[in-house]
Backbone as CSV, one residue per row, in Angstrom:
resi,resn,N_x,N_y,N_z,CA_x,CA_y,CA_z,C_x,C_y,C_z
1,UNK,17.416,32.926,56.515,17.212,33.161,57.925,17.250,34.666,58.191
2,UNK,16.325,35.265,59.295,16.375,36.459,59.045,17.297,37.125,60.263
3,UNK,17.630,38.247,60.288,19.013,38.548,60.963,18.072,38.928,62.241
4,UNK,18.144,38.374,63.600,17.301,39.206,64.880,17.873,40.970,65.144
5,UNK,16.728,41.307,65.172,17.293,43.404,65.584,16.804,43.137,67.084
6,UNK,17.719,44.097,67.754,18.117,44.032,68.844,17.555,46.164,69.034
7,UNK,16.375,45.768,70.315,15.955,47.244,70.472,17.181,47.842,71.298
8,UNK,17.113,48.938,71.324,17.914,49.788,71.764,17.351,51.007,73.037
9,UNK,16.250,50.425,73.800,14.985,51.046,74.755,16.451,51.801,75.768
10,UNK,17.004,50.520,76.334,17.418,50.777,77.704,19.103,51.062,77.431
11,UNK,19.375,50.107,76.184,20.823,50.172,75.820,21.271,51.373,74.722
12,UNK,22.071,51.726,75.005,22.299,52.741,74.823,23.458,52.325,73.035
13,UNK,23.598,51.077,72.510,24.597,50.692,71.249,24.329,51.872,70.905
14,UNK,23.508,52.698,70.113,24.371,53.493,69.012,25.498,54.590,69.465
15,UNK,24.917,55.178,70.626,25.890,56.376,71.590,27.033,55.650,71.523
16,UNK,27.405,54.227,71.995,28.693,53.947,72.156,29.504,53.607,70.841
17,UNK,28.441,53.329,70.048,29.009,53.231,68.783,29.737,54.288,68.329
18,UNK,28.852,55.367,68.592,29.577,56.702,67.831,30.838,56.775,68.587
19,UNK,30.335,56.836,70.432,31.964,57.366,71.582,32.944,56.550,71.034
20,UNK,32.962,55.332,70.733,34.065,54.717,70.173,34.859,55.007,69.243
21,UNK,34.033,54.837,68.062,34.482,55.325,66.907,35.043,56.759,66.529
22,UNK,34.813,57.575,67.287,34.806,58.692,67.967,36.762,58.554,68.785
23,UNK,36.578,57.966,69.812,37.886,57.407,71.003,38.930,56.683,69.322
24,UNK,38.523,56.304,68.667,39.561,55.628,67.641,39.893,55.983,66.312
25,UNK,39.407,57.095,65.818,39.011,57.951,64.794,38.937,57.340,63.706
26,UNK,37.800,56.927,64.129,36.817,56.186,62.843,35.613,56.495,62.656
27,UNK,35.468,57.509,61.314,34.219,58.492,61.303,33.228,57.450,60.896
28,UNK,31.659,58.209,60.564,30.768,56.997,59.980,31.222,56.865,58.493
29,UNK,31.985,57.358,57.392,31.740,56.897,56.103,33.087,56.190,56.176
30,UNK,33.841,55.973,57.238,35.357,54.753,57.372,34.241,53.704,57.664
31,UNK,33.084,53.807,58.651,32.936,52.691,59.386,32.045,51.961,58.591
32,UNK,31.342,52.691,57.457,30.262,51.989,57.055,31.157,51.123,55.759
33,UNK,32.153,51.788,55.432,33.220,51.589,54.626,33.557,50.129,54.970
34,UNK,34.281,49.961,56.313,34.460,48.703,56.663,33.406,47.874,57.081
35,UNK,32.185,48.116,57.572,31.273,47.240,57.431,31.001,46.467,55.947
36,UNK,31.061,47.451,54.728,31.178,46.741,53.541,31.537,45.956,53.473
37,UNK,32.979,46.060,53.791,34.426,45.150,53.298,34.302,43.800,53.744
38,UNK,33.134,43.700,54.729,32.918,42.658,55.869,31.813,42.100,55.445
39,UNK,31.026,42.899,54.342,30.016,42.210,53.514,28.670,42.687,54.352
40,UNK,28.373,43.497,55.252,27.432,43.660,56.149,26.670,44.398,55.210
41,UNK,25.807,45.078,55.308,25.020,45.797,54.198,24.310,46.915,55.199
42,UNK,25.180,47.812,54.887,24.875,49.131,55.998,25.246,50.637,55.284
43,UNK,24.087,51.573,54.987,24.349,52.761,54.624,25.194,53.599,55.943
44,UNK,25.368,54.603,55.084,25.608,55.893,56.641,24.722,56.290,57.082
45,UNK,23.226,56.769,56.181,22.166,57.230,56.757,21.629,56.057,58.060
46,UNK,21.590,54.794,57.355,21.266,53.551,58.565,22.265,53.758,60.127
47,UNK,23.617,54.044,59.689,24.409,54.098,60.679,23.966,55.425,61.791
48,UNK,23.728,56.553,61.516,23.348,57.721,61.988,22.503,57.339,62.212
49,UNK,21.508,57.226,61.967,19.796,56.288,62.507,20.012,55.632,64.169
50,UNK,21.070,54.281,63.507,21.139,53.888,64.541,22.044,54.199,65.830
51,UNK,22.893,55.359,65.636,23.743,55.826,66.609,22.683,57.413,67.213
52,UNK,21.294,57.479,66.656,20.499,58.344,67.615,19.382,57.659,67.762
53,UNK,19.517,56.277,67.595,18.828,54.989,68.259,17.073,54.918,67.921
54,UNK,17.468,55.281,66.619,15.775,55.592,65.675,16.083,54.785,65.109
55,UNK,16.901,53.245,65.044,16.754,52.197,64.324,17.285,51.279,64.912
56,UNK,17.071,49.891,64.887,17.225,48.521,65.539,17.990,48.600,64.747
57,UNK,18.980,47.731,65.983,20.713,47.078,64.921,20.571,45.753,65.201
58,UNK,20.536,45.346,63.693,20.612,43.401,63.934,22.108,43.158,64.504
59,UNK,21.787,41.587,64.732,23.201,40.879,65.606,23.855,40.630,64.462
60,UNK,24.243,40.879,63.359,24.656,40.728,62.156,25.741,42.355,62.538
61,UNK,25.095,43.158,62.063,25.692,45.004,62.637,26.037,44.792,63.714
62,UNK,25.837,43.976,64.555,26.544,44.309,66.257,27.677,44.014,65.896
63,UNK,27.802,42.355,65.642,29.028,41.636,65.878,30.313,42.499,64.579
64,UNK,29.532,43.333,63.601,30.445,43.907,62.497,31.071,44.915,63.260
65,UNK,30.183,45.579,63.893,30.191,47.133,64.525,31.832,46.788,65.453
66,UNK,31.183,45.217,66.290,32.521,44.739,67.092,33.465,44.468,66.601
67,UNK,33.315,43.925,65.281,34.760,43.539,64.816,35.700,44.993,64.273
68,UNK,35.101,45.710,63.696,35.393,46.929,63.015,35.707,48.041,63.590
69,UNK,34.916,47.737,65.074,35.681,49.216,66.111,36.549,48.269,67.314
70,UNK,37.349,47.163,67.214,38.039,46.292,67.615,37.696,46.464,69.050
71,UNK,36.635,46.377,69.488,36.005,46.401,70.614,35.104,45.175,71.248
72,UNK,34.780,45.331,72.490,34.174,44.451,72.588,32.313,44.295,73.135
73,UNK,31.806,43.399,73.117,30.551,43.793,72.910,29.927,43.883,74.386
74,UNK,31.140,44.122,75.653,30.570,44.581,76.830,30.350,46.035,76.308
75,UNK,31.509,46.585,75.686,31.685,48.257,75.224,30.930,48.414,74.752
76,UNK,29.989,47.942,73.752,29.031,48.530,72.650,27.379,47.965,73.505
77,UNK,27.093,47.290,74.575,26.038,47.179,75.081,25.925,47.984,76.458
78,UNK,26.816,48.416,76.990,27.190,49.341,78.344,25.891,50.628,78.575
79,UNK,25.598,50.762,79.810,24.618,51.757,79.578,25.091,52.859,80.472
């Protein structure tokens, strides 16, 4: 089954991705770190991509992104 990517036109996920991670000091090579651990399959270059929103984040990366910056996914879709 293939994972749905979720555009990023109007929503702003990667910015909050970073402000968060950022607000909790969790750089990108902790976060991509724990996306691993979680089995997600995410470089840093992908992560930077998608936090200056030059790449679709599947609902697979959202819900990781949520579990991993113990946030919730009003925070990471907020514009």
């Amino acid at each position: 089954m293939l994972d749905t990517k979720i555009k990023q036109d109007s929503i702003q996920i990667g910015k909050n991705i970073r402000r968060i991670g950022k607000e909790k000091g969790i750089g990108q090579t902790e976060l991509v770190r724990l996306m691993q651990l979680r089995g997600i399959s995410i470089y840093r270059e992908s992560l930077v991509k998608i936090e200056r929103g030059v790449q679709h984040i599947t609902a697979t990366q959202l819900q990781g992104f949520r579990d991993c910056l113990e946030t919730t996914y009003d925070e990471l879709l907020k514009n």
